[in-house]
C-alpha positions as CSV (number, residue, x, y, z in Angstrom):
1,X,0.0,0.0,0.0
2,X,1.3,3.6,-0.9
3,X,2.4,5.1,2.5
4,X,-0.1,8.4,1.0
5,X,-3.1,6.2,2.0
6,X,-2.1,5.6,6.1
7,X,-4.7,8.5,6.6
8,X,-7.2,6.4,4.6
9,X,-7.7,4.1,7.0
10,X,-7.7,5.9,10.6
11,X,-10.2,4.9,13.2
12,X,-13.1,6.7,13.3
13,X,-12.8,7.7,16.9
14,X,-9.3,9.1,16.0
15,X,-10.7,10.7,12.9
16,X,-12.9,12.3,14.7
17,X,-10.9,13.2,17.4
18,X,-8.8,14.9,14.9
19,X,-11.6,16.6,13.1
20,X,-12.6,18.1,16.2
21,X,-9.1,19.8,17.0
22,X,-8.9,20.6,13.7
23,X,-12.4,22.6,13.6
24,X,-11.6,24.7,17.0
25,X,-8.5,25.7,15.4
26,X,-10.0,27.3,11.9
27,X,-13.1,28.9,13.5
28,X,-11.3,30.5,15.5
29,X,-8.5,31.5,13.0
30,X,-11.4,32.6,10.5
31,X,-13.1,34.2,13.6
32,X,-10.2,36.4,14.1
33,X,-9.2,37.3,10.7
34,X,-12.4,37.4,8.0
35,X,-14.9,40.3,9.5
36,X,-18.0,38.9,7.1
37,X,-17.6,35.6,9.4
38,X,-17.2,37.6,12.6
39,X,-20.1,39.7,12.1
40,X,-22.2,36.5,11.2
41,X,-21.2,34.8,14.0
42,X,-22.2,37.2,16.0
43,X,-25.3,38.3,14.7
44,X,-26.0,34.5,16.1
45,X,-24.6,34.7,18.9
46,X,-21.6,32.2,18.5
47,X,-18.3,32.0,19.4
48,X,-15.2,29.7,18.9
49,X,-15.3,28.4,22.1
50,X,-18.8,27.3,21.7
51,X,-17.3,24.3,19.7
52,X,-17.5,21.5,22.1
53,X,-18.1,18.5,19.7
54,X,-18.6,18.1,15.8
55,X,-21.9,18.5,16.0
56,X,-21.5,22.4,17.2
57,X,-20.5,23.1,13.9
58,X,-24.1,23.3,13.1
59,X,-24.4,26.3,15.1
60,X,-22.1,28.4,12.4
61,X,-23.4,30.2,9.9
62,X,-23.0,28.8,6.3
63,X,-20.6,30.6,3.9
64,X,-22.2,30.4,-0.1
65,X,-20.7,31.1,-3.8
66,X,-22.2,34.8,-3.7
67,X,-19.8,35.3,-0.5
68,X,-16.9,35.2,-2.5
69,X,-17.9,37.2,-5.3
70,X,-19.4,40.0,-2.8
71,X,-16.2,40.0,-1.0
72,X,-13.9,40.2,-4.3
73,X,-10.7,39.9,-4.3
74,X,-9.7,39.7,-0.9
75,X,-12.1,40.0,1.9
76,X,-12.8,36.7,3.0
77,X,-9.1,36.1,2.4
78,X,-7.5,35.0,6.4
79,X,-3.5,35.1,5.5
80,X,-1.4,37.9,5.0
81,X,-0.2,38.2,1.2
82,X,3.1,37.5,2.4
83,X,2.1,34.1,3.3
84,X,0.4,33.8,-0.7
85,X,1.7,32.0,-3.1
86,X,-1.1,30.9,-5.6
87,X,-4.4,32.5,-6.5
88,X,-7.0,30.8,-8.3
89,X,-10.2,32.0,-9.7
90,X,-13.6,30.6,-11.3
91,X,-15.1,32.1,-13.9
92,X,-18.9,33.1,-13.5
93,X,-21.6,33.1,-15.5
94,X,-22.6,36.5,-13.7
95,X,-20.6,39.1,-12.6
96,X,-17.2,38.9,-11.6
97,X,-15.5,35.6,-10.7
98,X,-14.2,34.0,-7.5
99,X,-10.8,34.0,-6.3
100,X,-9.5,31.8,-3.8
101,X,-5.8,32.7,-2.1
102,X,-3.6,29.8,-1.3
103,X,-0.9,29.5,1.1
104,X,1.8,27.1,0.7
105,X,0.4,24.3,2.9
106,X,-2.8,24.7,1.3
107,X,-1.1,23.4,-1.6
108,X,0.7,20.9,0.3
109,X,-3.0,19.9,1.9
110,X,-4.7,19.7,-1.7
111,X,-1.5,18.0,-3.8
112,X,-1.8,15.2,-0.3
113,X,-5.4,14.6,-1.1
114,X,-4.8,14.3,-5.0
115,X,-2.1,11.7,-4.6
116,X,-4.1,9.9,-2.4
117,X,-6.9,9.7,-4.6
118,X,-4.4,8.6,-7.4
119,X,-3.2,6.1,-4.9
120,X,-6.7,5.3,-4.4
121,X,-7.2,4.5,-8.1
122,X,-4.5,2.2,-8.5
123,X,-2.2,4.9,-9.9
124,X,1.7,4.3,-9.0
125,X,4.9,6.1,-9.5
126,X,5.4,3.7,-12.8
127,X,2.9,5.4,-15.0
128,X,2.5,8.3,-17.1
129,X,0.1,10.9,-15.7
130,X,-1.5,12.6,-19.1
131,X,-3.1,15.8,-17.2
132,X,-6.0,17.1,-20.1
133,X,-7.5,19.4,-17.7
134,X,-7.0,23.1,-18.2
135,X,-4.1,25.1,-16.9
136,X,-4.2,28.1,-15.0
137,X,-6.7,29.7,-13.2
138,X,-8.8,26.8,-13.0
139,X,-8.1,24.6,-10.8
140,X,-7.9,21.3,-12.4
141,X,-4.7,21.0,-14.4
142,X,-2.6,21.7,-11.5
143,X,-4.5,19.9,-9.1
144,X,-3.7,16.6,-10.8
145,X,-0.2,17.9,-11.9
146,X,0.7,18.2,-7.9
147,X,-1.2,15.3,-7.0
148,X,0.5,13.2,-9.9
149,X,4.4,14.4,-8.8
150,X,3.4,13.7,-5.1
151,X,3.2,10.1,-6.2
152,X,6.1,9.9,-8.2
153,X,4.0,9.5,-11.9
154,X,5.6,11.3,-14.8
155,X,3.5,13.9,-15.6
156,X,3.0,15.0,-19.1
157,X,0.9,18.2,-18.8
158,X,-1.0,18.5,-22.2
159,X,-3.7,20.4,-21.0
160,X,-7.1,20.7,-22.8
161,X,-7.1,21.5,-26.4
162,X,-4.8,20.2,-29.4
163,X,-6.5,16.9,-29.8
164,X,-4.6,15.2,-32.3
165,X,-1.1,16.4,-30.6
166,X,-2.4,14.4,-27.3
167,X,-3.3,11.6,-29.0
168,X,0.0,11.1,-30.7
169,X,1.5,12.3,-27.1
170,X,-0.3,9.4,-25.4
171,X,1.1,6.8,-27.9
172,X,4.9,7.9,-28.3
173,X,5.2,8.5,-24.4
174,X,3.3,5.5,-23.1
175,X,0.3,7.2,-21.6
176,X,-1.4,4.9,-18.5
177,X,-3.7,7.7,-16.7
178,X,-5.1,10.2,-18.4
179,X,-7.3,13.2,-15.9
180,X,-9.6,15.7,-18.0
181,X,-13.5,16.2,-18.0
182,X,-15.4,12.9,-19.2
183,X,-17.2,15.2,-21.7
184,X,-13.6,15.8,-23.0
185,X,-12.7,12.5,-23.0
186,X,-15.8,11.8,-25.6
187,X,-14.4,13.9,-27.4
188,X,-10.8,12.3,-27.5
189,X,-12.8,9.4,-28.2
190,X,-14.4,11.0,-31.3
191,X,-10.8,12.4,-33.0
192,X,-8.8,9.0,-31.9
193,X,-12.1,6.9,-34.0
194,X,-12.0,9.5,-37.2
195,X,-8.0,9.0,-37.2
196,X,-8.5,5.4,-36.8
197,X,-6.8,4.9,-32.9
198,X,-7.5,1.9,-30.9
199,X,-7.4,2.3,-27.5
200,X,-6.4,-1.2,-27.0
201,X,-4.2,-2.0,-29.8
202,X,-2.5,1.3,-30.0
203,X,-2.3,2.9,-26.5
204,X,-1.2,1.6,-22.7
205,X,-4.1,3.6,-21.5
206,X,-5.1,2.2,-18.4
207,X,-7.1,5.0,-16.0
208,X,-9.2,7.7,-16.7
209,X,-9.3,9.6,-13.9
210,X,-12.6,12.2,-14.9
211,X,-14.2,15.1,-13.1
212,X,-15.2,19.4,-13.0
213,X,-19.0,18.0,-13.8
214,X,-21.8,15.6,-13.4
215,X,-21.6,12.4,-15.3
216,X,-23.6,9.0,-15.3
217,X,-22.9,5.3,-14.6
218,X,-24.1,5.0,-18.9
219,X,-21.2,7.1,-19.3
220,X,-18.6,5.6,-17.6
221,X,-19.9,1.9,-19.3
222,X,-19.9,3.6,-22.7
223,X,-16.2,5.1,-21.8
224,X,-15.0,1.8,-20.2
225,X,-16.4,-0.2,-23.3
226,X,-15.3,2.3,-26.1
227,X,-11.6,2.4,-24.5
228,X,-11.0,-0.6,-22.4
229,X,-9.9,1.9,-19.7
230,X,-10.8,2.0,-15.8
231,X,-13.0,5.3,-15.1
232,X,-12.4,6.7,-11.8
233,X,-14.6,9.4,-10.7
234,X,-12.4,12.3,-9.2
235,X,-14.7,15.2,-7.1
236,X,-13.8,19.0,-5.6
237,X,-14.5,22.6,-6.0
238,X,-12.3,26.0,-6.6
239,X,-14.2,26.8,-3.8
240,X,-12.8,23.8,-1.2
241,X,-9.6,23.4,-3.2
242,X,-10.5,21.5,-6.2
243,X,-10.0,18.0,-7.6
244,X,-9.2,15.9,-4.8
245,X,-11.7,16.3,-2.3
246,X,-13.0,12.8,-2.5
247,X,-12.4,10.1,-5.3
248,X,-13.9,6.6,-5.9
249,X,-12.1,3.3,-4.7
250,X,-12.7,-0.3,-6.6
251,X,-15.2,-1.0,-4.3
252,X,-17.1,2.0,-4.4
253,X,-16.9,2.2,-8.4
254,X,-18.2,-1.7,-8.9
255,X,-20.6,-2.0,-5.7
256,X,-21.9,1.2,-4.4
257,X,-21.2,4.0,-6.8
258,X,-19.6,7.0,-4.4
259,X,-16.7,8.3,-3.2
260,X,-14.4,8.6,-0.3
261,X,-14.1,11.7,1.3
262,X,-10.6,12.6,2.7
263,X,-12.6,14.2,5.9
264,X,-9.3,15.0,7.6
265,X,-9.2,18.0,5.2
266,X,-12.7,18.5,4.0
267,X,-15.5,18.1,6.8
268,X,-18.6,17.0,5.4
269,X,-22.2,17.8,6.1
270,X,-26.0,16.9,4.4
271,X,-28.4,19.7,5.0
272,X,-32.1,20.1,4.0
273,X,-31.6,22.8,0.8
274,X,-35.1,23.9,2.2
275,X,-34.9,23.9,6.0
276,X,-31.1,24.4,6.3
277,X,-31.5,21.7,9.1
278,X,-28.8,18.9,9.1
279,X,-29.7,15.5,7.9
280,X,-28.2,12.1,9.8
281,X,-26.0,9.9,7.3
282,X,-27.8,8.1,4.7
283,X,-30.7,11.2,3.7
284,X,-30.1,13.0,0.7
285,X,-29.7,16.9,1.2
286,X,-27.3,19.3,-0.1
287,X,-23.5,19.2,0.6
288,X,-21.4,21.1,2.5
289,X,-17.7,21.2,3.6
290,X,-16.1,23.0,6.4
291,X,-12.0,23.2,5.0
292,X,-10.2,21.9,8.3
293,X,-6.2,22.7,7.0
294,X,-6.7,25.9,4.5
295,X,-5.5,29.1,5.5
296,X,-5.2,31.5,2.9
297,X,-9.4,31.3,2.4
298,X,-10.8,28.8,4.8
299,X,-14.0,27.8,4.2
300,X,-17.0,27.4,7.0
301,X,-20.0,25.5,6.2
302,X,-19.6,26.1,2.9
303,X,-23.3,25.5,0.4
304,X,-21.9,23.8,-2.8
305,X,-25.8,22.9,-3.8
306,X,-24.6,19.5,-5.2
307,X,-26.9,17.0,-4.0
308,X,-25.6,13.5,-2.4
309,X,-26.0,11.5,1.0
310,X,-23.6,10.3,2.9
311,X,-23.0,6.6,4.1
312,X,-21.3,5.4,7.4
313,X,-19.7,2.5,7.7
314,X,-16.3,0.3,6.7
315,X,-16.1,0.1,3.2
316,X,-15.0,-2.9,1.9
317,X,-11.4,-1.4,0.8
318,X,-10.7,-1.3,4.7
319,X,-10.8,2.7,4.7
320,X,-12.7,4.4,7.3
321,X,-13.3,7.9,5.7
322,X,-16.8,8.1,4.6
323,X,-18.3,7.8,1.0
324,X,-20.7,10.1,-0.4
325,X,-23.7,9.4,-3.5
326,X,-21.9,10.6,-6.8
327,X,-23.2,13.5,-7.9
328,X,-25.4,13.3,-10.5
329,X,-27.3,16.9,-9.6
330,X,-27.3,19.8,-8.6
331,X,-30.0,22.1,-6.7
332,X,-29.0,25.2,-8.7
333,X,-28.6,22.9,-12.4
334,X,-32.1,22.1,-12.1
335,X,-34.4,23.2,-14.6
336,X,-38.0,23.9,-13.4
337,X,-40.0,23.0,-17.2
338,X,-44.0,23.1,-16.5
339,X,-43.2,22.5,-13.0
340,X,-41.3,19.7,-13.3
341,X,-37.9,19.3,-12.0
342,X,-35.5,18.4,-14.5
343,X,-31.8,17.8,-14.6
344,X,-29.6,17.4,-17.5
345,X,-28.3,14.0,-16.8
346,X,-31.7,12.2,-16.7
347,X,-31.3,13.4,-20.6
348,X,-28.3,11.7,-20.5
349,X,-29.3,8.2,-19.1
350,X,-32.3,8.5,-21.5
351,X,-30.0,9.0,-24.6
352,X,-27.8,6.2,-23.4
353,X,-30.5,3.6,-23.7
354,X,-30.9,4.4,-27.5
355,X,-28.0,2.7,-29.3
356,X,-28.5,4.6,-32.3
357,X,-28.0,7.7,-30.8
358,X,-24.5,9.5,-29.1
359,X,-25.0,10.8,-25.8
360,X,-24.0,14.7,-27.2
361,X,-27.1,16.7,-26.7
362,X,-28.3,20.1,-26.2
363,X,-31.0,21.4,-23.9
364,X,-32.9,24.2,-25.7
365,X,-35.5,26.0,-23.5
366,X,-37.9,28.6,-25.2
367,X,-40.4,30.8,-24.0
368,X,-43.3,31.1,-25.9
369,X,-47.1,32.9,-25.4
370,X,-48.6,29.4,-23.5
371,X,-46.1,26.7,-22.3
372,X,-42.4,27.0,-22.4
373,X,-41.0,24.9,-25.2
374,X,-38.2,21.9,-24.6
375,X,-36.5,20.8,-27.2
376,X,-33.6,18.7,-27.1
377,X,-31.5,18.5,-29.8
378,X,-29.7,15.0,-29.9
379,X,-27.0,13.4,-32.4
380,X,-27.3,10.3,-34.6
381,X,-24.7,7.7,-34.6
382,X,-22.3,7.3,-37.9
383,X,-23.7,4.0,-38.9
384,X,-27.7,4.8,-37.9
385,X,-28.0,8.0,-40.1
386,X,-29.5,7.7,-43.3
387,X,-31.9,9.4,-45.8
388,X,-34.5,7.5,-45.1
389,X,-37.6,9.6,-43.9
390,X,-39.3,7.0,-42.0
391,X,-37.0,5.3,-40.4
392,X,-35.1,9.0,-38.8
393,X,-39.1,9.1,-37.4
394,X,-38.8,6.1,-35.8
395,X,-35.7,6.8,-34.5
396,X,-37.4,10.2,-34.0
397,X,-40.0,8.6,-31.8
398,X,-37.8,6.0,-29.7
399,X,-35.8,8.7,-28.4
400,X,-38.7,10.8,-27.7
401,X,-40.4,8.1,-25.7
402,X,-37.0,6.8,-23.8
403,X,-36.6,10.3,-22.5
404,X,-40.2,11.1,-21.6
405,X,-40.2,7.7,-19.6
406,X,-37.4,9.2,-17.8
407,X,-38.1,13.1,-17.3
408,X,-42.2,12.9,-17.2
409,X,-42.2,15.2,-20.2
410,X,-43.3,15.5,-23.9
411,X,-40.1,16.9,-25.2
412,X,-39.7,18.2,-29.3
413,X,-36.8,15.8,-30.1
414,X,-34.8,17.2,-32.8
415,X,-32.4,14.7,-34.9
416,X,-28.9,16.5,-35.9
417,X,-25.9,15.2,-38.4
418,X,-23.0,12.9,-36.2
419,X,-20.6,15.2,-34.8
420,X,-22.9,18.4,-35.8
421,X,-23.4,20.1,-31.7
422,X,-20.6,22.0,-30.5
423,X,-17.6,20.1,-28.3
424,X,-16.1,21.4,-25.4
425,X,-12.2,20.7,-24.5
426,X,-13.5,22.4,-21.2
427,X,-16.9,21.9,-19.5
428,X,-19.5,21.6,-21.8
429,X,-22.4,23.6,-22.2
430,X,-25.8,21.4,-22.5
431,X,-28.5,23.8,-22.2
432,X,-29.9,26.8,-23.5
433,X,-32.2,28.7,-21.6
434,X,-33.5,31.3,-23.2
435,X,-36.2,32.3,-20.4
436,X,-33.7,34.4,-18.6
């Protein structure tokens, strides 16, 4: 076993035990230093030293995404700049973005959880880390670069973008891991076909490690069977520190889809998304993290409105740190069409039934004088398009029906050319809503 994982496997009783030194320690570091969380506090009448057990961190108020942007660039930063030594921003879709100030043993805290969940994958210092995330500000390329040198992999940081050059990269240099979005990966999967690349015959590609946004268990089969690769889900936020806040074992991947949390770090909670009220292990609610060893911009009960449950329990890997629901939604990505709920990825599952169809799709919301219209605009495979008027309506119609079994509604189902809707070498966009 990789001497990264010892933490894996603490006993609860000393996990906790350490999660409740760590928590007195950051409230009251955050207390003293970020005046929003000061003035909260008080407004509630709470004070460091009211934090007796774990279960006092309920009494805190929760930090959310608007926080950050309302307090941009600095306010809610604890550190001094001299202690600084990475920023790192999201982009939002309104107003200005988030940045999130790192101290050096923040990024020693987030490269230890990365490596881990590398370790946790089955990734060793013999393979060749491909990192296809992007660079920069965002979190995710240098999240799994750190993580991947940690462990001793070579790393061979591509970045996203320049398909054919990675593709070529992956062969000449042995590729065994590769980390980018699974949308992107699709889309690898796309060029490698049209250039006539077999994953098994022409690469070593073993891993997929795949993250930055919601994907199904039809996704990973159609990856896994496509490729011949392992796909390992990989989970975090700019926000908490990003990639590397929990990641999937064998177990979890095969038996129970979910992933570990490395709660020495990141301090999970499940609240009611309508009540605020925390729910005991094993109810879905909304998920928040408390960041128990970042300085620069700790984090308090911090609202990521991804929506999960958390299980107790020894899994059967032998590791002791809890495993949350994969995400598959989130409160704020749903769409509220004729009041219905909908998320994107029961699209997905619904297009993943219907092998004549790719699972690239595009959610087009309209407003018109009566009901709002839904159209979802899906892609034909290669060897199922044709000419043929009647039989693109019965493909017409077995899509239509296999995602209004799954969503409740009558979508329009509009049939497009293969490789017609836009790719992303980033996070992709899959809906238009053109109501706000």
């Amino acid at each position: 076993m990789n001497p990264l994982s010892n933490k894996d496997f603490t006993p609860v009783e000393e996990l906790k035990n350490l999660q409740l030194e760590k928590l007195r320690r950051i409230i009251d570091y955050e207390y003293g230093r970020v005046p929003l969380f000061r003035r909260r506090c008080d407004e509630r009448g709470v004070k460091p030293s009211d934090v007796g057990t774990l279960e006092d961190l309920a009494k805190f108020p929760f930090m959310v995404k608007t926080d950050l942007r309302d307090e941009y660039p600095m306010g809610l930063t604890a550190a001094p700049l001299g202690e600084i030594v990475r920023f790192h921003c999201s982009s939002g879709t309104t107003g200005k973005p988030i940045c999130i100030p790192n101290t050096r043993g923040d990024i020693e805290v987030w490269a230890d959880a990365t490596a881990r969940a590398l370790a946790m994958f089955g990734v060793t210092s013999g393979d060749v880390l491909q990192v296809s995330y992007g660079y920069g500000l965002f979190t995710g390329g240098l999240g799994l670069h750190y993580g991947g040198e940690l462990m001793g992999c070579a790393v061979l940081p591509t970045s996203a973008g320049n398909t054919e050059k990675q593709l070529m990269l992956m062969r000449d240099l042995g590729t065994t891991a590769i980390a980018c979005t699974p949308s992107y990966f699709l889309y690898v999967i796309d060029v490698a076909k049209k250039l006539g690349i077999d994953f098994r015959r022409d690469t070593r590609l073993r891993h997929g490690i795949f993250g930055a946004e919601p994907w199904t268990d039809e996704m990973r089969a159609k990856i896994e069977d496509s490729t011949g690769i392992t796909a390992h889900d990989i989970y975090g936020l700019t926000e908490i520190s990003g990639p590397g806040v929990a990641a999937s074992c064998p177990y979890c991947e095969r038996s129970c889809p979910g992933l570990h949390i490395f709660e020495d770090h990141y301090y999970p909670e499940i609240i009611d998304p309508k009540t605020l009220e925390p729910l005991p292990d094993g109810e879905e609610g909304e998920l928040v993290f408390t960041t128990l060893d970042r300085f620069g911009t700790p984090m308090i009960r911090y609202r990521t409105r991804d929506l999960t449950r958390l299980h107790t329990g020894r899994c059967e890997c032998g590791r002791t740190m809890r495993v949350m629901d994969r995400i598959r939604n989130r409160s704020d990505d749903m769409l509220i069409v004729h009041g219905v709920n909908l998320f994107p990825s029961q699209v997905e599952t619904a297009l993943l039934s219907v092998p004549e169809v790719e699972p690239h799709y595009q959610i087009i919301l309209t407003p018109t004088e009566n009901l709002d219209l839904l159209e979802i605009k899906v892609e034909i495979r290669g060897e199922a398009f044709s000419d043929n008027i009647r039989a693109l309506e019965e493909l017409r119609k077995k899509v239509f029906y296999a995602v209004k079994q799954i969503i409740g509604l009558s979508p329009k189902i509009t049939l497009v050319e293969p490789g017609s809707l836009p790719r992303s070498e980033g996070k992709i966009r899959r809906v238009i809503d053109n109501r706000r």
